[in-house]
C-alpha positions in Angstrom: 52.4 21.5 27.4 55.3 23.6 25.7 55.3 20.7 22.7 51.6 21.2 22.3 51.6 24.5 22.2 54.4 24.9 19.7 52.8 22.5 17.7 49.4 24.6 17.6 51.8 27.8 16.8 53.6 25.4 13.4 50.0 24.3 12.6 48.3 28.0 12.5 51.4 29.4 10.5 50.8 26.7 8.0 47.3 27.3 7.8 48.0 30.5 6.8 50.3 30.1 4.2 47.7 27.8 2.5 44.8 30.6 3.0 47.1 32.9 1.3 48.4 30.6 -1.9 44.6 30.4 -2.0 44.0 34.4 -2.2 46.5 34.4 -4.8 45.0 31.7 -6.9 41.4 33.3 -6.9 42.8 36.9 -7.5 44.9 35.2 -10.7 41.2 33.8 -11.4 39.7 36.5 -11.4 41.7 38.8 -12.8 43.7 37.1 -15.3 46.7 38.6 -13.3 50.1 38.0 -11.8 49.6 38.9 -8.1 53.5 37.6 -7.0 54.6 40.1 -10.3 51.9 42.7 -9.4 53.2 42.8 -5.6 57.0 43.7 -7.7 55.6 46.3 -10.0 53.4 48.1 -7.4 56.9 48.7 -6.0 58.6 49.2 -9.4 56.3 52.0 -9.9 56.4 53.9 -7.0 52.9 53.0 -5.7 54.2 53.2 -1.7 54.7 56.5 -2.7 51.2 57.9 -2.1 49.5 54.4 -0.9 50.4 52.3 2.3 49.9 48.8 0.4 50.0 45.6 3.0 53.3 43.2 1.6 55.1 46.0 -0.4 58.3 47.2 1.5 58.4 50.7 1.8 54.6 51.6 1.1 53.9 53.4 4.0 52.2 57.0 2.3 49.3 58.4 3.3 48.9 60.6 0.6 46.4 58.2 -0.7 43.8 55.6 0.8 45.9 52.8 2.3 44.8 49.9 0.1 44.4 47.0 2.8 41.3 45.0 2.4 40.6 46.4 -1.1 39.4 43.4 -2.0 36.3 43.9 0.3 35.9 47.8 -0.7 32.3 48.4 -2.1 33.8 50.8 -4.9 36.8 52.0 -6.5 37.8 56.1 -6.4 34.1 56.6 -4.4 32.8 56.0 -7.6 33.7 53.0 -9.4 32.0 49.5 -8.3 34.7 47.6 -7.3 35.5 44.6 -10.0 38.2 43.6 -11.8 37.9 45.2 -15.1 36.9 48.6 -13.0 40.1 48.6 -10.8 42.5 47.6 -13.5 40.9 50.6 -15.7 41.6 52.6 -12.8 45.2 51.2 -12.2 46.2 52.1 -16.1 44.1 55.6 -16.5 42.8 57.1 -13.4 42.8 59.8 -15.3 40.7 59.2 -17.6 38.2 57.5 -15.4 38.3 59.9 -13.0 39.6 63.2 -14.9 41.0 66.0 -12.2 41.4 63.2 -9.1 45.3 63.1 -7.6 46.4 60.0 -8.8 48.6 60.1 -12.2 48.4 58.2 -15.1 52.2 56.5 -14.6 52.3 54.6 -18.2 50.9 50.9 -17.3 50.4 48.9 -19.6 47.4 46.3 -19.4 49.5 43.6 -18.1 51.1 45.6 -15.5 47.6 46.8 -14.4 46.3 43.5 -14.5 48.9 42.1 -12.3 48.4 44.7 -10.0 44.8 44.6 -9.7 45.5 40.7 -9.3 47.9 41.8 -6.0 45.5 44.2 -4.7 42.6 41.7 -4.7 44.7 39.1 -2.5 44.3 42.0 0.4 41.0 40.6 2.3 
């Protein structure tokens, strides 16, 4: 029973290594992002600052919405409909899409928010 079961355990952990290489290769699909160099630069940048992000060490704020599941959210900033080009706008100039809101403007540039946007959609 013990070889069974540790068999099931192997099997499920493999399972879900292939559901996530698959998150990351629909995100890079649809975003035209990095999401393994996103994951790095939301850290680089101080993200886990303000925002407890699931797979970034040290992200543990609550200043700002936790971003888990943001790839299911409805909209972006209460506002914004939630796609690709709308997040990664928001990423590089919240600012300007959302002028007065807490989050700065940090200097991204497109690749950087696109990579990002790319991480954040592999959270389901």
């Amino acid at each position: 029973m013990k070889k069974v079961s540790l068999v099931v355990v192997l099997a499920s952990i493999g399972l879900g290594l292939v559901g996530c290489e698959d998150a990351q290769k629909k995100a890079a699909q649809m975003t035209g992002g990095d999401p393994r160099a996103g994951k790095d630069q939301l850290r680089e940048h101080g993200c886990g600052t303000c925002h407890t992000i699931p797979g970034v060490p040290g992200a543990t704020a609550l200043v700002g919405p936790p971003l888990d599941k943001l790839a299911r959210r409805s909209y972006i900033a209460g506002t914004l409909p939630n796609t690709p080009e709308n997040l990664q706008k928001w990423i590089a100039h919240p600012q300007a899409v959302k002028p007065g809101n807490a989050m700065p403007d940090v200097g991204l540039g497109d690749a950087e928010a696109r990579n990002m946007t790319a991480y954040l959609y592999t959270l389901k």
